[in-house]
TORKOL-4160 file (C-alpha; in steps of 0.2 Angstrom, whole numbers, padded with zeros to 4 digits, m for minus):
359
<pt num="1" X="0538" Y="0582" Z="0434"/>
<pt num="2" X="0539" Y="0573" Z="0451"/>
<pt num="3" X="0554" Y="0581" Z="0462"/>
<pt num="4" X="0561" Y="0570" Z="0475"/>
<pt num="5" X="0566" Y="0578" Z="0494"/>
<pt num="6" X="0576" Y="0570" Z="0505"/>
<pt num="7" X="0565" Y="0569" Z="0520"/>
<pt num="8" X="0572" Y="0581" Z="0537"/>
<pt num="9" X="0573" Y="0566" Z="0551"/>
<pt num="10" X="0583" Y="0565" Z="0564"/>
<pt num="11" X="0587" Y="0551" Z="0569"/>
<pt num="12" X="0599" Y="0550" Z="0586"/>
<pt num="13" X="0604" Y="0532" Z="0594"/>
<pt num="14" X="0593" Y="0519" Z="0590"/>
<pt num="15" X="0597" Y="0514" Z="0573"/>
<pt num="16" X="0616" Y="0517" Z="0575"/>
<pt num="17" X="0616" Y="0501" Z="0586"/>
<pt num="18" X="0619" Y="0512" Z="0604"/>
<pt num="19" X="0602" Y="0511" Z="0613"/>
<pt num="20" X="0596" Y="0493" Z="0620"/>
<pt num="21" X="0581" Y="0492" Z="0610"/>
<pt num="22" X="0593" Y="0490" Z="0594"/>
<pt num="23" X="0609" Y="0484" Z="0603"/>
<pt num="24" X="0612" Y="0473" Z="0588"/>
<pt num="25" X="0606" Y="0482" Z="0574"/>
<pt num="26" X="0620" Y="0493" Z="0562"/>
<pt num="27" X="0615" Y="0505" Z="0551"/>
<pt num="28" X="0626" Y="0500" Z="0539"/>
<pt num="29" X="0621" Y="0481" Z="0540"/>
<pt num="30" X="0603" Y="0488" Z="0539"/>
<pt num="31" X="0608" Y="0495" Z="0521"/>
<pt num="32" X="0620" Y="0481" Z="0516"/>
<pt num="33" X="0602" Y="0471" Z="0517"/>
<pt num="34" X="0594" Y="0482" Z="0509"/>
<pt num="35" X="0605" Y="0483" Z="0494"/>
<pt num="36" X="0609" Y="0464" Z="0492"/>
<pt num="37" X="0590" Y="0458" Z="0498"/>
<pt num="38" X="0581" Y="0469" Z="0486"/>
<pt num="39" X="0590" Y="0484" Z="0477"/>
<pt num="40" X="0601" Y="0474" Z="0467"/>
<pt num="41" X="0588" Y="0460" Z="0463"/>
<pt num="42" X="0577" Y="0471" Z="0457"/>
<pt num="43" X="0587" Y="0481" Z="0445"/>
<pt num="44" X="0594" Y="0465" Z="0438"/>
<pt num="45" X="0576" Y="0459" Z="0434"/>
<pt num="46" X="0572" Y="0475" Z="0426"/>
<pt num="47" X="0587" Y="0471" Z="0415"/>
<pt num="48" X="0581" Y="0453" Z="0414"/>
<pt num="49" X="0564" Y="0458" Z="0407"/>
<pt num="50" X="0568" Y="0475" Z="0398"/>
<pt num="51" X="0581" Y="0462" Z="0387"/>
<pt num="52" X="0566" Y="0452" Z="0384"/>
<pt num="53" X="0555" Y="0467" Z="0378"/>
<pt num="54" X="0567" Y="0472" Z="0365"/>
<pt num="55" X="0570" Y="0454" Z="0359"/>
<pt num="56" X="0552" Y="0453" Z="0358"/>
<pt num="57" X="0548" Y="0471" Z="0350"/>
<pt num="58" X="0561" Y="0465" Z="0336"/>
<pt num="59" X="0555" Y="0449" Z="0331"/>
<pt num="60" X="0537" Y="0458" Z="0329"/>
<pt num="61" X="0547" Y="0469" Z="0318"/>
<pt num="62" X="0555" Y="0455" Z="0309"/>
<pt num="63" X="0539" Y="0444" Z="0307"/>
<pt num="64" X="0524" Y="0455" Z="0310"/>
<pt num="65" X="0509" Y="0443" Z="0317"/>
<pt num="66" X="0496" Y="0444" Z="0330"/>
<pt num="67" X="0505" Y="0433" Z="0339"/>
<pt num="68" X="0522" Y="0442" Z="0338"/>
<pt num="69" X="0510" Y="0458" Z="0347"/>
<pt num="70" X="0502" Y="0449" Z="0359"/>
<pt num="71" X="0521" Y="0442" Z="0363"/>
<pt num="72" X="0527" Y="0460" Z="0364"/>
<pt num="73" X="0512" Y="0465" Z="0374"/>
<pt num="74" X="0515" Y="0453" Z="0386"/>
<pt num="75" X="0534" Y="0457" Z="0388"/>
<pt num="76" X="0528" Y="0476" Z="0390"/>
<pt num="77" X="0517" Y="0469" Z="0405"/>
<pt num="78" X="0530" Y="0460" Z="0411"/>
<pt num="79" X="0544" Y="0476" Z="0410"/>
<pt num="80" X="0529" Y="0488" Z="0419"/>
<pt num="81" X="0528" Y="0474" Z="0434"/>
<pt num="82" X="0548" Y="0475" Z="0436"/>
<pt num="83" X="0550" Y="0492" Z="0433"/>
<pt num="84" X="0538" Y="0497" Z="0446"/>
<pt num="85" X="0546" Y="0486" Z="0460"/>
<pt num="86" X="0562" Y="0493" Z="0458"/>
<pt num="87" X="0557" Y="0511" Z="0453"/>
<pt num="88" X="0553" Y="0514" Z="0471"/>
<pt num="89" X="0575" Y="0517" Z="0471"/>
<pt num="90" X="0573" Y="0533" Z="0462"/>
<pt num="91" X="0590" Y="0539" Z="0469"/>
<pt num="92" X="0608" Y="0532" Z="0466"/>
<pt num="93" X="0612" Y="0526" Z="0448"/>
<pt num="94" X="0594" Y="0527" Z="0442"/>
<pt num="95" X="0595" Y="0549" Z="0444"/>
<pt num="96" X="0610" Y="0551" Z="0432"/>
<pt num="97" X="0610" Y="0556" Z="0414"/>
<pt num="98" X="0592" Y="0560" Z="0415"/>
<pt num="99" X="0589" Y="0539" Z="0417"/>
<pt num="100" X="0575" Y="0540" Z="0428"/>
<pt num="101" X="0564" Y="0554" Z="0419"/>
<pt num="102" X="0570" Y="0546" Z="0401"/>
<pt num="103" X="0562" Y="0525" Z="0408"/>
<pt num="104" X="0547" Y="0534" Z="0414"/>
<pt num="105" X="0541" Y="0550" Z="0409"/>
<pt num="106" X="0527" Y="0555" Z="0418"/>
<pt num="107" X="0516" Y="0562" Z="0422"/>
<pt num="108" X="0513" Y="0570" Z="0404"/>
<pt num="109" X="0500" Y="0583" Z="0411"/>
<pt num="110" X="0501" Y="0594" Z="0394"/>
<pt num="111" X="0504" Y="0578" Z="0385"/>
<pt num="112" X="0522" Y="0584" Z="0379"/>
<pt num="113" X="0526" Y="0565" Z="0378"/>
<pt num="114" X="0510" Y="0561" Z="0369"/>
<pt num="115" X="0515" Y="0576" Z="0354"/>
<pt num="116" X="0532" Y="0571" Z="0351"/>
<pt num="117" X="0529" Y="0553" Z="0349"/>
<pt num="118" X="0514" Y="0555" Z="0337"/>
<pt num="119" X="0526" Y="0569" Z="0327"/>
<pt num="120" X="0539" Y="0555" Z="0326"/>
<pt num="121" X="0528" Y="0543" Z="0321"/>
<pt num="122" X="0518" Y="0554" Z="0309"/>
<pt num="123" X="0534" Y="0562" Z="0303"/>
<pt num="124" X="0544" Y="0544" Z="0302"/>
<pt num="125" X="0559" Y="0553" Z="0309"/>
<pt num="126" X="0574" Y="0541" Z="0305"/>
<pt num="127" X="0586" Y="0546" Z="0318"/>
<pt num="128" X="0572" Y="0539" Z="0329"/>
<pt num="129" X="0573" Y="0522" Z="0327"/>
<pt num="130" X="0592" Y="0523" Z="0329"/>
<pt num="131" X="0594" Y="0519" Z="0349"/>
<pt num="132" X="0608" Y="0529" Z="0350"/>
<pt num="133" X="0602" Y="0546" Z="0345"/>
<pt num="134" X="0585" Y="0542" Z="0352"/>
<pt num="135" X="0596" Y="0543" Z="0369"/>
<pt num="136" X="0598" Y="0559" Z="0365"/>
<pt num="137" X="0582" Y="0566" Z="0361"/>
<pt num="138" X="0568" Y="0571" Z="0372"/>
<pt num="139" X="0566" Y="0562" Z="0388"/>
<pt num="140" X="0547" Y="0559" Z="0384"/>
<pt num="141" X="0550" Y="0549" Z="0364"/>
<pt num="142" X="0561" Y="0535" Z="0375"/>
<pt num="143" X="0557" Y="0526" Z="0388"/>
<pt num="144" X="0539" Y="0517" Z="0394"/>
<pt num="145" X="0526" Y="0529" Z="0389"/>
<pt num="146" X="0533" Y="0532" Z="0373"/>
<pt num="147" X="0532" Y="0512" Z="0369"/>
<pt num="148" X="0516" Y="0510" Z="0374"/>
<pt num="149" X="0508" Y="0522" Z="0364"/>
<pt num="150" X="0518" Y="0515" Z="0350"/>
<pt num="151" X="0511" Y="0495" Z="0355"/>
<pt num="152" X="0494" Y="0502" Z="0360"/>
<pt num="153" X="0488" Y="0518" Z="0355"/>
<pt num="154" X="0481" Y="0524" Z="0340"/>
<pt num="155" X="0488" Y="0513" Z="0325"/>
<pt num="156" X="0495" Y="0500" Z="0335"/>
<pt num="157" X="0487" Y="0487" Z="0325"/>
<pt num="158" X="0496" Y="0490" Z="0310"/>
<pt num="159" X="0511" Y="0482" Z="0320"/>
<pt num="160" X="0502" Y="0465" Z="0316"/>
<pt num="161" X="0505" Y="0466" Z="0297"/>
<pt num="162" X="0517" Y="0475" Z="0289"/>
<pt num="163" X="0508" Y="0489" Z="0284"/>
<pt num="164" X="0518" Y="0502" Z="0296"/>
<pt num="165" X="0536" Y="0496" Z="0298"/>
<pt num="166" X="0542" Y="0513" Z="0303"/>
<pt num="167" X="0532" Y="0512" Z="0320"/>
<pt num="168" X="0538" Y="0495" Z="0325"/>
<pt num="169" X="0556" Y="0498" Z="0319"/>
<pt num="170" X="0553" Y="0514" Z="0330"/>
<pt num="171" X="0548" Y="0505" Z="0345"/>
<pt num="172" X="0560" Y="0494" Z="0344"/>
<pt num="173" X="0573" Y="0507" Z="0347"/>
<pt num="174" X="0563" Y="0512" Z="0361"/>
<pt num="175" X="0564" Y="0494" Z="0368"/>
<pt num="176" X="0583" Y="0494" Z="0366"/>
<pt num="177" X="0584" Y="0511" Z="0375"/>
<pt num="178" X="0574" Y="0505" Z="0388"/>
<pt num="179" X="0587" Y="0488" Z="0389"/>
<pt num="180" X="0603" Y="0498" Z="0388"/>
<pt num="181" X="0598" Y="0510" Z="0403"/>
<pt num="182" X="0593" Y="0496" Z="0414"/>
<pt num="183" X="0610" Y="0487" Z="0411"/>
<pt num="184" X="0618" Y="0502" Z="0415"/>
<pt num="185" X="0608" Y="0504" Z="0432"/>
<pt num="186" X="0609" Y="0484" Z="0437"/>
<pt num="187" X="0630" Y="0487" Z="0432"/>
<pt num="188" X="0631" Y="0501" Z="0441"/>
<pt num="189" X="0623" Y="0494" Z="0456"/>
<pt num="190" X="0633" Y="0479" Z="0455"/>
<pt num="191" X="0651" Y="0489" Z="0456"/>
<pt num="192" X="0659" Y="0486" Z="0473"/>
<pt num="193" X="0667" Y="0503" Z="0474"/>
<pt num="194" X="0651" Y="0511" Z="0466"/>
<pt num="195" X="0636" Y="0520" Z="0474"/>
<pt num="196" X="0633" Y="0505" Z="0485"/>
<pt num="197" X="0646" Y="0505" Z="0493"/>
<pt num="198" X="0644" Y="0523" Z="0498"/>
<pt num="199" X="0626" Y="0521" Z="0505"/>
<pt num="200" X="0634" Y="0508" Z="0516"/>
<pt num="201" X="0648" Y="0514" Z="0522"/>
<pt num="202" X="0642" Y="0531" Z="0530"/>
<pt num="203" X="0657" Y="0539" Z="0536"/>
<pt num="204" X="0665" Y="0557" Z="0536"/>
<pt num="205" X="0675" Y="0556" Z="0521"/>
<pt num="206" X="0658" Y="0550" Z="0513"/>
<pt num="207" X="0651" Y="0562" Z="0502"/>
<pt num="208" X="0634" Y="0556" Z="0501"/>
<pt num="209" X="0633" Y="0549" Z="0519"/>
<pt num="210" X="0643" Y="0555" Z="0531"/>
<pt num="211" X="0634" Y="0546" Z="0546"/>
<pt num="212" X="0623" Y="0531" Z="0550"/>
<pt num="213" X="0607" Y="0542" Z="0552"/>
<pt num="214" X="0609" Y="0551" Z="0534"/>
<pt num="215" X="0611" Y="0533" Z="0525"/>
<pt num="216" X="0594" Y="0527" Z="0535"/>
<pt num="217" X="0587" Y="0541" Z="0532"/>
<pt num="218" X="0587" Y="0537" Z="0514"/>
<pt num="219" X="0579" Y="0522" Z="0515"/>
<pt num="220" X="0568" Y="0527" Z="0527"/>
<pt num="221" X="0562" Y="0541" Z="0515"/>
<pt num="222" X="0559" Y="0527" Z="0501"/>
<pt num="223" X="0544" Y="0521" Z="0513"/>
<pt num="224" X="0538" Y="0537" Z="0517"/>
<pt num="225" X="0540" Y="0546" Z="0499"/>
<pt num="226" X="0534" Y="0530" Z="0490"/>
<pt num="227" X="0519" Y="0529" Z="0498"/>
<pt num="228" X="0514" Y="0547" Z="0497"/>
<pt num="229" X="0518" Y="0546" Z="0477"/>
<pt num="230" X="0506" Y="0531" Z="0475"/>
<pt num="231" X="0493" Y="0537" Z="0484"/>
<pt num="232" X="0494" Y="0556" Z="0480"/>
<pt num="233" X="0502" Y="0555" Z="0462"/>
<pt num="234" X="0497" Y="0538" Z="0454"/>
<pt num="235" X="0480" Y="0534" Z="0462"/>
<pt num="236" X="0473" Y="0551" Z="0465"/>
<pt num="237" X="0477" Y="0555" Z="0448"/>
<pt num="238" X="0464" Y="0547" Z="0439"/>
<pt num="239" X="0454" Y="0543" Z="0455"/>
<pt num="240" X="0442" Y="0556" Z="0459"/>
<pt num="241" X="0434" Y="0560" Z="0473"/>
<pt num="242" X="0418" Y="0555" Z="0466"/>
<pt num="243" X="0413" Y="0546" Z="0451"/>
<pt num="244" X="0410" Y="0561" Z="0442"/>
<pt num="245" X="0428" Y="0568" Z="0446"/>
<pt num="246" X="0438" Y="0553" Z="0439"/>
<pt num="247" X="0451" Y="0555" Z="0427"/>
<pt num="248" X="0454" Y="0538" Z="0420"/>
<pt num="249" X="0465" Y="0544" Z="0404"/>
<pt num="250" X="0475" Y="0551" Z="0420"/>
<pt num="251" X="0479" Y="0535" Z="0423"/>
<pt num="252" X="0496" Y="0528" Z="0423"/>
<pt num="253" X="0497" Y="0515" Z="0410"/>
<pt num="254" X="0480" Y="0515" Z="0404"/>
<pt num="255" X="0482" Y="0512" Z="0385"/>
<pt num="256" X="0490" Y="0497" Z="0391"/>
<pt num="257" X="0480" Y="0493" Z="0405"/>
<pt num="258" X="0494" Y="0490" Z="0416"/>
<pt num="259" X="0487" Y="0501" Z="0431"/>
<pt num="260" X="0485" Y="0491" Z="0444"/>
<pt num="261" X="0497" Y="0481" Z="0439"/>
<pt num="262" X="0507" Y="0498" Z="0440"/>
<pt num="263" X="0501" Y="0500" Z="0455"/>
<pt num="264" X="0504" Y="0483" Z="0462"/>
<pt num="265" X="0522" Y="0483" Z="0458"/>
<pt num="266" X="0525" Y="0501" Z="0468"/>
<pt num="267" X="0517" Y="0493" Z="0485"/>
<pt num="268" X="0528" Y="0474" Z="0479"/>
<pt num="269" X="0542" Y="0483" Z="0481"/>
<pt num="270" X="0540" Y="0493" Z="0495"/>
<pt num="271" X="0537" Y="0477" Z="0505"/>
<pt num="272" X="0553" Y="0469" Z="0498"/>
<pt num="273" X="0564" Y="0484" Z="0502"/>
<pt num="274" X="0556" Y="0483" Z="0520"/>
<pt num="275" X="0558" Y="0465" Z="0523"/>
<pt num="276" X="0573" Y="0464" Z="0515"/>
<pt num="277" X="0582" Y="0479" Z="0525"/>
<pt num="278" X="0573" Y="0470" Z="0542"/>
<pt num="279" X="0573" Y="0487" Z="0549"/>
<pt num="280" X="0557" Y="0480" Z="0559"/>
<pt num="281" X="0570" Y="0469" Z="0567"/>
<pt num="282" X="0577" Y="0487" Z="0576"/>
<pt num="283" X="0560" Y="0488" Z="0584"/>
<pt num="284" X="0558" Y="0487" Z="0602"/>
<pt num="285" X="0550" Y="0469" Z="0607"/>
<pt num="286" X="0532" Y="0475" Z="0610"/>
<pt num="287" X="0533" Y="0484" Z="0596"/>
<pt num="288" X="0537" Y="0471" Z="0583"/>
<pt num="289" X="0518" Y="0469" Z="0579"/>
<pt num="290" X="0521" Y="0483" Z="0571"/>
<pt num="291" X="0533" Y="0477" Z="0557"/>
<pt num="292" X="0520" Y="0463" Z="0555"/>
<pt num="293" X="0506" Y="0474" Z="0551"/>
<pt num="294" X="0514" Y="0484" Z="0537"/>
<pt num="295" X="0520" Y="0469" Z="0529"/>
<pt num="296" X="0502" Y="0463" Z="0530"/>
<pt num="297" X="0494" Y="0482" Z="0523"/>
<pt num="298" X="0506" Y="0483" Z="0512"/>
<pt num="299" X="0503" Y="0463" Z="0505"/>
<pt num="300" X="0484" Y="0467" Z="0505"/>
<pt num="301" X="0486" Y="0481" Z="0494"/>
<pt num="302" X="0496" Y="0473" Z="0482"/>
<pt num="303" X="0483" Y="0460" Z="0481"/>
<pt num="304" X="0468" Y="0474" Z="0479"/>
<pt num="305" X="0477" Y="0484" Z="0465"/>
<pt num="306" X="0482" Y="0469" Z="0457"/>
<pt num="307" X="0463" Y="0463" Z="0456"/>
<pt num="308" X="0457" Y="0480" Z="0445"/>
<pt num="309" X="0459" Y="0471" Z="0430"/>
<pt num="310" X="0454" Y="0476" Z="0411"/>
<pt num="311" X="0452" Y="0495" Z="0406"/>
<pt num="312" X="0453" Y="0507" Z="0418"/>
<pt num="313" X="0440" Y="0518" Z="0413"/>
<pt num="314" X="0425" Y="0502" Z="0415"/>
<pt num="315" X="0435" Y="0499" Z="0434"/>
<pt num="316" X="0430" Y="0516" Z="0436"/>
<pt num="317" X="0411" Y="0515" Z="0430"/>
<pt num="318" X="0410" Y="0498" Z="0439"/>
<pt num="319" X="0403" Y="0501" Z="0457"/>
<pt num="320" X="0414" Y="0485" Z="0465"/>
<pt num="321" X="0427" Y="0489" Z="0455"/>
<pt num="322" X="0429" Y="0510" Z="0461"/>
<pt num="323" X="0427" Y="0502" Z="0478"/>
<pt num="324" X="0442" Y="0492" Z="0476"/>
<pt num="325" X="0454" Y="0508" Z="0473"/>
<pt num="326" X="0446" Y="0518" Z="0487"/>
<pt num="327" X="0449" Y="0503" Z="0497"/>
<pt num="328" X="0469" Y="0504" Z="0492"/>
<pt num="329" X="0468" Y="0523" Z="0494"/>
<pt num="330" X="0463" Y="0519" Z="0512"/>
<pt num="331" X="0477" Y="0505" Z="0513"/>
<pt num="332" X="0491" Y="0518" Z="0507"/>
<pt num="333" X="0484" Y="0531" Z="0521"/>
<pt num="334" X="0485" Y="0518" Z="0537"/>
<pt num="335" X="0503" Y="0514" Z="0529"/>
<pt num="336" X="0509" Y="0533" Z="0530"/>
<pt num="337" X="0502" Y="0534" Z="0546"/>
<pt num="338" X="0509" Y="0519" Z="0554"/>
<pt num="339" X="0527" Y="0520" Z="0544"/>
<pt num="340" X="0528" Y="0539" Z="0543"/>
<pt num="341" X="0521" Y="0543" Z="0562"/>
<pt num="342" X="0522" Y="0527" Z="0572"/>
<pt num="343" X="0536" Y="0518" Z="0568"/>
<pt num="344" X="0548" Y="0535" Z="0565"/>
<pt num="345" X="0541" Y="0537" Z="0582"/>
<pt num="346" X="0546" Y="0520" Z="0590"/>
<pt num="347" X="0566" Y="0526" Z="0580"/>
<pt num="348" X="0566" Y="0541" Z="0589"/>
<pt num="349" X="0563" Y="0549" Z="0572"/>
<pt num="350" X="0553" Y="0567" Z="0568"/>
<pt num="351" X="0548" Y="0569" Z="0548"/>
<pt num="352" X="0542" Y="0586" Z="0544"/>
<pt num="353" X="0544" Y="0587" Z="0526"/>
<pt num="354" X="0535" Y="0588" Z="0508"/>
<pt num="355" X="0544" Y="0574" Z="0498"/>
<pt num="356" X="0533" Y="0579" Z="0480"/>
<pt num="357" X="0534" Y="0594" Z="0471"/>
<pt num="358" X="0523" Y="0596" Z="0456"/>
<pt num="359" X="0525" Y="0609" Z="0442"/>
């Protein structure tokens, strides 16, 4: 699984509101913004849609139709997209009681997931389709993955009729695992005395912060750590370095075809996070061009991975299509560069660090 690292900056006066170049800027108003501006949001409209994907998976289960599955897969589209925005938060109340690897478990590189869905589903396990002792099972039968394969994979199309009410009513206590988890994360990031608060107040009898430059620190890791997974992780996955190395059932959300989409929401919300927090706004005046450029990069990559539509596997074999993701590959890189070199630069910043970790 995908281990996260708290990157080694140090990061002296300039974002604690002491150096001229950032007389006005406080990190703890830089944080306050980030919070309100995108963190908050985002989680709420994963709860948002992850209430409609459950209402959606029951009412397929309650009137099964082609049209009650095209409803669901369109809610599961919807879900991804959010999801994937606000995923880029992997820290606070997202990391406790397994919540992050139970939404999303992957990647499944020995197809763990993959096994002990099809066993439920093979098996019709009833203590599976009861959401509350679903929560307690593997982290792989109850979050994303596990519902697409039941809304897409092998079978799926039974949920049109009523030939397989066991995987529907299965799925749907995935759906409402899925809901109860992000209403716990958009609660918890709504308390005013809850981990907010601690991220933006840095202080000494912090425990999680005890200064300005550890509480930006963590945001500015979300940039550089976020990027590095949805290039090396996500993308380079599935995407070879020639056609004849590509991996495309590697790929994050392929049975659904959500990919880019996937992909798409990871580089949305990186540019929310970063507009919102208006940390560009701590830059020296000549270098403010700076600021610009990444919300340009980072605004044509969302567009290019949004445009690798359809099954991922045709993208692949499709010349214009495979230039497309090399193209955002190439996106991704310059962003690193100028986020994880040249802006940490202007900040004063160093970042030696290895933020993924595979097993």
């Amino acid at each position: 699984m995908l281990k996260r690292f708290l990157p080694v900056l140090v990061l002296p006066l300039a974002m604690l509101g002491v150096s001229p170049a950032a007389a006005s800027i406080k990190a703890s108003d830089v944080i306050q913004r980030a919070i309100d501006g995108f963190v908050r949001p985002a989680y709420a409209s994963l709860h948002d849609h992850a209430g409609r994907l459950a209402i959606s998976v029951q009412a397929l289960c309650a009137a099964p139709s082609q049209s009650a599955l095209d409803a669901a897969h369109a809610e599961f589209s919807a879900t991804v997209e959010a999801w994937s925005s606000a995923e880029i938060i992997a820290f606070g109340p997202i990391k406790e009681n397994n919540r992050l690897e139970r939404m999303l478990y992957w990647p499944d590189r020995k197809s763990i997931g993959l096994k002990q869905v099809q066993a439920a589903l093979a098996g019709k396990d009833p203590t599976a389709t009861d959401p509350a002792q679903l929560a307690g099972k593997s982290v792989a039968m109850q979050g994303l993955g596990a519902l697409e394969f039941v809304l897409y994979g092998d079978g799926a199309e039974a949920l049109a009729g009523k030939d397989d009410p066991y995987r529907c009513a299965y799925g749907a206590a995935v759906a409402k695992n899925i809901e109860t988890m992000a209403a716990e994360v958009d609660a918890a990031w709504k308390k005013p005395d809850g981990f907010a608060a601690l991220w933006a107040n840095p202080g000494p009898d912090n425990a999680l912060y005890r200064d300005g430059t550890e509480a930006v620190t963590e945001l500015v890791g979300v940039f550089i750590n976020d990027l590095e997974m949805v290039r090396d992780v996500r993308l380079k996955g599935f995407l070879g370095a020639n056609p004849e190395a590509d991996k495309p059932r590697q790929a994050i959300y392929w049975r659904s075809q959500n990919t880019g989409l996937s992909l798409a929401g990871n580089l949305a919300g990186i540019d929310a996070l970063f507009e919102a927090s208006k940390l560009g706004d701590a830059l020296p005046e000549d270098s403010r061009w700076m600021a610009e450029s990444i919300h340009i990069q980072l605004t044509n990559g969302v567009a290019t991975a949004k445009s690798v539509q359809g099954p991922i596997d045709k993208a692949l074999a499709d010349p214009g299509e495979r230039d497309k993701l090399e193209h955002f590959a190439l996106i991704t890189s310059s962003l690193s560069g100028l986020i994880g070199t040249r802006l940490t630069a202007e900040f004063g910043l160093t970042a030696g660090f290895s933020s993924l970790d595979g097993d």
